[in-house]
N, C-alpha and C positions, 0 to 999 in steps of 0.2 A: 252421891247418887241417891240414898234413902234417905238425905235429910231433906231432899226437895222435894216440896208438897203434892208436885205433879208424877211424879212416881205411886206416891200410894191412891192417886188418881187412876192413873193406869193400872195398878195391883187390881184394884177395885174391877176397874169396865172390863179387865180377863177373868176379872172370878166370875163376874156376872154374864160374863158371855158361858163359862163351862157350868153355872147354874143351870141358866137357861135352855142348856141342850140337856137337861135330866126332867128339869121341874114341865107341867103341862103347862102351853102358853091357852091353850082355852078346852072347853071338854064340852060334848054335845050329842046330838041326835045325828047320826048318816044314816041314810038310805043303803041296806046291804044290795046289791046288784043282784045277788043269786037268790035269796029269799023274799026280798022287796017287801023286809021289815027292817023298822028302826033299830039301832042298837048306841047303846052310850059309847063315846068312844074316848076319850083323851088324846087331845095332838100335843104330842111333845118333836123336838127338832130330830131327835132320830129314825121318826117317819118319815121324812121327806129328804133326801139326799143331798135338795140344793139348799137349803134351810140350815142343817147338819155343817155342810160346807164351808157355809159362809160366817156360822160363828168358830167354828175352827180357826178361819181365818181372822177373824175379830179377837181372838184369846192372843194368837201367836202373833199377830203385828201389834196388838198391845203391848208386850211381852217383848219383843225387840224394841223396840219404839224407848224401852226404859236404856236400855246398852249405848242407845246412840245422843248420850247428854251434851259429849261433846262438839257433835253437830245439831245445834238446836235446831237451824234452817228442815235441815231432813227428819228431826224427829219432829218439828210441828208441821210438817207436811204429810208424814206419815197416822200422824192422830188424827189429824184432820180426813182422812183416805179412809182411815175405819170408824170414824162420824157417820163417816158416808155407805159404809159397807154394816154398819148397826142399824140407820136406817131404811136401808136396802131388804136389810133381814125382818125388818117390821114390816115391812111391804110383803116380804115374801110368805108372812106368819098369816098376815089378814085375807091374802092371797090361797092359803091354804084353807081360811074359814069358808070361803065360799060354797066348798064339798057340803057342807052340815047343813043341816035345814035349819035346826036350833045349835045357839053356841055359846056358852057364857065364858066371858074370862076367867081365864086363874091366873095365880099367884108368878107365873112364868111371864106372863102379858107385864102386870108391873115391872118385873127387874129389866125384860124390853124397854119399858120405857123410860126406866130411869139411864138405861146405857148410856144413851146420846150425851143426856146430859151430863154426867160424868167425864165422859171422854173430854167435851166441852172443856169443863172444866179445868182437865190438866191439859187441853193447848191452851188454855188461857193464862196458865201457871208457866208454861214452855214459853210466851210468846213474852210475859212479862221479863222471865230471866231476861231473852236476848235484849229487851228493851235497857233492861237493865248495865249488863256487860257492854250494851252501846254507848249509855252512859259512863259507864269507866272509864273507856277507852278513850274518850273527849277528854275527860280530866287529867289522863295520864300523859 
């Protein structure tokens, strides 16, 4: 289970997702409502609840995703499910810059982007095992 490449794939895209719920994905200028002056703010993911949510759930289905090696079918179905649910949360990140008048990236915005591909990655390490295992099982 740890000698396969696609595990510390997946170690990876769950560290990066419980990063990314600490580190700022961008930091900028809002409009306070009550004072209707600027103020700096930092948006990290545990502003926003759906944001928070969804890389929870990108940590923990990473994170199972390694237990199920013996079902490669369900675990490259389920890497592939939180491809989709990292790029979800990118959406959801850019989605939140809208509030800010000014915004620059940080350091949280890269590890976003390097998720996807990551996770990428190790279905592409899952999908070769099974190609692989399909190949034995010819020979055998």
């Amino acid at each position: 289970m740890i000698q396969r490449m696609q595990t510390l794939w997946l170690v990876l895209g769950a560290a990066l997702s419980v990063a990314g719920t600490q580190l700022s994905f961008f930091s900028g200028n809002r409009l306070n409502a009550t004072t209707q002056v600027k103020e700096w703010v930092e948006f990290t993911a545990t502003q926003n609840t759906w944001v928070l949510m969804v890389n929870v759930a990108i940590a923990v289905a990473a994170l199972v995703a390694i237990f199920l090696f013996k079902d490669r079918k369900r675990q490259l179905l389920i890497t592939l499910l939180v491809v989709l649910l990292s790029l979800l949360s990118m959406g959801l990140y850019f989605n939140a810059k809208q509030g800010f008048a000014e915004a620059n990236l940080d350091l949280g915005a890269l590890l976003a982007f390097c998720q996807p591909l990551v996770l990428l990655l190790a279905a592409r390490g899952i999908y070769r095992d099974e190609k692989l295992v399909k190949s034995a099982d010819r020979l055998r």
